[in-house]
C-alpha positions in Angstrom: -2.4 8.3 -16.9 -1.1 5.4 -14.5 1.4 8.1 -12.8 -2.1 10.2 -12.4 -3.7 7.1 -10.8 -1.0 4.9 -8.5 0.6 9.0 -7.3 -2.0 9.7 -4.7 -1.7 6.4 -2.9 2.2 6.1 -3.5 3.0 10.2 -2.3 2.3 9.4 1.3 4.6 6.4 1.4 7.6 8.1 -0.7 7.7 11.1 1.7 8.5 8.2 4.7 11.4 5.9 3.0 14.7 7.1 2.4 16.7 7.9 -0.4 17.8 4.1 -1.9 20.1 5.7 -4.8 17.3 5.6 -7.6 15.4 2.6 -6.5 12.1 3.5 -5.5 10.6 0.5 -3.3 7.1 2.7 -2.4 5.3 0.3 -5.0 6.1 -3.1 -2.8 5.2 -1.5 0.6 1.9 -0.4 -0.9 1.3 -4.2 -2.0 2.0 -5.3 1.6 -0.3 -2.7 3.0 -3.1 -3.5 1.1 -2.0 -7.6 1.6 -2.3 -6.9 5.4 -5.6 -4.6 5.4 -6.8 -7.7 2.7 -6.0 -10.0 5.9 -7.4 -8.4 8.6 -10.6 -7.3 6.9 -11.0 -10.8 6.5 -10.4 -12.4 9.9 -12.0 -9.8 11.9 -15.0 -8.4 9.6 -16.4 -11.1 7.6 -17.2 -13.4 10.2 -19.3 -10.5 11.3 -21.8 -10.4 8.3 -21.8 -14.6 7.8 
């Protein structure tokens, strides 16, 4: 059920890294994505609606 839920958003990302011998780092550069979008949303739309 978790494979059925983190695969669409994880798929994308897997097909760009290379082959690391078994280590499969796609979960981290989602995290960092989502930390960054998390950011800008921040600075550059909520000062919009306040």
């Amino acid at each position: 059920m978790l494979f059925r839920l983190t695969e669409p958003a994880l798929r994308p990302i897997r097909r760009f890294l290379p082959d690391l011998g078994g280590i499969d780092i796609s979960p981290i550069i989602l995290l960092l994505i989502l930390f960054f979008l998390r950011q800008f949303l921040l600075t550059t739309v909520a000062p919009l609606v306040v």
